[in-house]
C-alpha positions in Angstrom: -41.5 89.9 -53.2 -39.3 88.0 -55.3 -39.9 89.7 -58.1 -39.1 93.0 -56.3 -35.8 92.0 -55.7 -34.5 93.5 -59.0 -35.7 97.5 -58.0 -38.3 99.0 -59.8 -39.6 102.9 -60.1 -42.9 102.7 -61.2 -46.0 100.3 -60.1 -49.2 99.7 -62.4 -51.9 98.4 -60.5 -55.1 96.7 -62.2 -56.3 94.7 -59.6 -59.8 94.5 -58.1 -58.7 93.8 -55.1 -58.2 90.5 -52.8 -57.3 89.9 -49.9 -56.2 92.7 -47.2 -52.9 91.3 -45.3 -51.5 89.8 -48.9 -52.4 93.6 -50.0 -50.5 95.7 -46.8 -47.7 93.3 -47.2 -47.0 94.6 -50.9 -48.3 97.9 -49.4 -45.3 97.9 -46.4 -42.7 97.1 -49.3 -43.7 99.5 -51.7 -44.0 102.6 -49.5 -40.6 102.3 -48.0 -39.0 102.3 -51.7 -40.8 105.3 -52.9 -41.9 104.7 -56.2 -44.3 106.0 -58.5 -47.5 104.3 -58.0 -50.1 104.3 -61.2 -53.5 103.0 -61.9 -54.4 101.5 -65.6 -57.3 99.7 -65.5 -59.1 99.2 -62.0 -57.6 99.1 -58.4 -60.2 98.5 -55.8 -60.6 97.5 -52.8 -57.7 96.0 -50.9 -56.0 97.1 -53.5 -57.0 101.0 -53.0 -56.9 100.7 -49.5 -53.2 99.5 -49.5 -51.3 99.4 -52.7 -52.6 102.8 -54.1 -51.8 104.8 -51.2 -48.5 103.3 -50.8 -46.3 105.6 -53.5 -44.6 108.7 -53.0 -46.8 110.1 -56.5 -50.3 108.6 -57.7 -51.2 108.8 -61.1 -54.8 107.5 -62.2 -55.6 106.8 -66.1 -58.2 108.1 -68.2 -61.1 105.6 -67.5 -59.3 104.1 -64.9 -61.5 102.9 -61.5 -60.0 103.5 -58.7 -62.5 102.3 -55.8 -62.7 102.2 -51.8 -65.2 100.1 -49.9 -64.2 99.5 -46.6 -62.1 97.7 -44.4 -61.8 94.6 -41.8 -63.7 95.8 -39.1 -63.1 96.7 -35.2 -62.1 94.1 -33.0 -65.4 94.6 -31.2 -67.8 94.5 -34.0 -66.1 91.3 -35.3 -66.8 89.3 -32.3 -70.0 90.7 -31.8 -70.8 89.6 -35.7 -69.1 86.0 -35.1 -70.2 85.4 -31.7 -73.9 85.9 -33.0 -73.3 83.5 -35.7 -72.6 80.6 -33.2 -68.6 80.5 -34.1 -66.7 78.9 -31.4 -65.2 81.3 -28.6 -62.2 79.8 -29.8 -62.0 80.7 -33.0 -63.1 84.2 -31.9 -60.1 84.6 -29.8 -58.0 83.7 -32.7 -59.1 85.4 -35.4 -59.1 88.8 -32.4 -55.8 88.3 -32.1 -55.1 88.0 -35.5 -57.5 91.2 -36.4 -55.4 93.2 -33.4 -52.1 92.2 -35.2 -53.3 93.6 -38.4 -55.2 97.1 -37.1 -51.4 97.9 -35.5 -49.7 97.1 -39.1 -52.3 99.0 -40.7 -51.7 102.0 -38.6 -48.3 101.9 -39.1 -48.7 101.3 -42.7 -50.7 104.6 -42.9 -48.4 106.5 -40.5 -45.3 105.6 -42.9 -47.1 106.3 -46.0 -48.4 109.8 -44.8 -51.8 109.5 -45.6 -54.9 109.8 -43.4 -56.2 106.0 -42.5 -59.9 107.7 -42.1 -60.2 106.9 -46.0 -61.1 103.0 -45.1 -63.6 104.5 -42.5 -64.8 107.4 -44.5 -65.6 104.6 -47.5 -67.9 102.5 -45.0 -69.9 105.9 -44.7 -70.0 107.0 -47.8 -71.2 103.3 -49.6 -73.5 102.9 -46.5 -76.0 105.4 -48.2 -76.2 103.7 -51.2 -76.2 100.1 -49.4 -79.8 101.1 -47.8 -81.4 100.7 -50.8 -80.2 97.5 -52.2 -81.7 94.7 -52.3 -79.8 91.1 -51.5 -80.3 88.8 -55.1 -80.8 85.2 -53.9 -81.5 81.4 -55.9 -83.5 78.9 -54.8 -83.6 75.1 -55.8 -87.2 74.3 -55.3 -86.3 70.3 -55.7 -83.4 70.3 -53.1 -84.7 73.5 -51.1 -81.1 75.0 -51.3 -81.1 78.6 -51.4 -77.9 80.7 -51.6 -78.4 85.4 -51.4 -75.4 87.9 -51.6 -75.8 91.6 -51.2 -73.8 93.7 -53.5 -71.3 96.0 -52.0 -71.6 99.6 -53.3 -67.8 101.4 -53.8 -66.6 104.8 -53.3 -65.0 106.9 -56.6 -63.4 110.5 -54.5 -62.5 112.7 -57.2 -59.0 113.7 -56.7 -60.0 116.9 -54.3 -61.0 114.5 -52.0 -58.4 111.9 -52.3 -55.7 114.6 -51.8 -57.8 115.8 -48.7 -56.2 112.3 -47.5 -52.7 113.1 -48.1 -52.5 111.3 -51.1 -50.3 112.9 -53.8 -52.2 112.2 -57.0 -52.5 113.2 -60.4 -54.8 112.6 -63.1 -54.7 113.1 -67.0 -58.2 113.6 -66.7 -58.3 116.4 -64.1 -61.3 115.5 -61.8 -63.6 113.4 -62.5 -66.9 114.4 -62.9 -69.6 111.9 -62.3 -70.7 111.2 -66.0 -67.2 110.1 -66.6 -67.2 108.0 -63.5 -70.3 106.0 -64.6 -68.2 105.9 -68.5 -65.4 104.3 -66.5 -67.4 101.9 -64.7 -69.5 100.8 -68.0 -66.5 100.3 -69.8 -64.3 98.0 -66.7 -67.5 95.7 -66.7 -68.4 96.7 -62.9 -71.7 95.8 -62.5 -72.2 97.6 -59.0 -73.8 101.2 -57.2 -71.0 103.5 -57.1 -71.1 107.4 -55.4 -68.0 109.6 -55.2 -70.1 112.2 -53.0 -67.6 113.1 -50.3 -68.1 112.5 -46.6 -66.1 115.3 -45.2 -65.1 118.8 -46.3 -62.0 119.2 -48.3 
């Protein structure tokens, strides 16, 4: 924010992503100044959900990535996910309240910035195919017994049809995307993960 002080009119993100409030806090900035937004490199995502949206003008790079998968979830399914993991009702109420604080600034976000919020949504669908297949990778210490397993989260690549279905004003010098250069852009950013850019809803 400091660094913003000075003005800008143009924004190159290459960021895979981080965490979500830091994100709409540079996202609630950014959208009120208007500025040309562009991605060179990657931008996935907190940094789709929020910062690429947040422009008046998107402009994507040959072989950039620019990547959805998802967002905090309901109020509802959160407690129901911490509650049966034995967290504290405590805690639960805090981080609710928390969660509710952030879904109103995300609406608003989306509201301000013109573009249709059912992107984050529409990413949970759209990776949730390609999820069913995976398989979580785990390691095991066979002298201590301590065992650590991650499942991979697949992202969503909409070609620009889709992502100006949303409401998002973007260009690219590539045109759109087809899926062989997708899987080029991938290879080539090192991201080692199940992508699909099939779209969930008509454009």
């Amino acid at each position: 924010m400091r660094v913003a002080e000075g003005g800008f009119s143009t924004v190159s993100l290459n960021s895979g992503g981080g965490l979500p409030l830091v994100a709409l806090n540079i996202a609630e900035d950014l959208v009120l100044r208007q500025v040309e937004i562009v991605v060179d490199g990657v931008c996935m995502s907190a940094c789709a959900n929020y910062l690429a949206v947040s422009g008046r003008e998107l402009a994507v790079r040959c072989d950039s990535v620019l990547a959805w998968h998802g967002t905090l979830g309901s109020i509802a399914d959160e407690k129901m996910k911490m509650k049966t993991s034995g967290v504290p009702d405590e805690l639960i109420d805090v981080y609710a309240a928390w969660l509710g604080d952030f879904k109103v600034r995300e609406d608003r976000f989306f509201k301000i910035a013109g573009v249709n919020r059912e992107i984050l949504n529409d990413s949970v669908v759209a990776t949730a195919e390609v999820s069913a297949g995976l398989r979580p990778s785990f390691s095991f210490d066979d002298v201590s017994g301590e065992y650590s397993f991650t499942t991979v989260a697949p992202i969503w690549i909409p070609d620009v049809p889709t992502l100006r279905s949303y409401g998002i004003n973007v260009s690219s010098e590539c045109g759109c995307w087809t899926d062989d250069e997708m899987k080029e852009s991938v290879a080539k950013h090192g991201i080692d993960v199940p992508f699909t850019s099939k779209p969930v809803r008509d454009k």
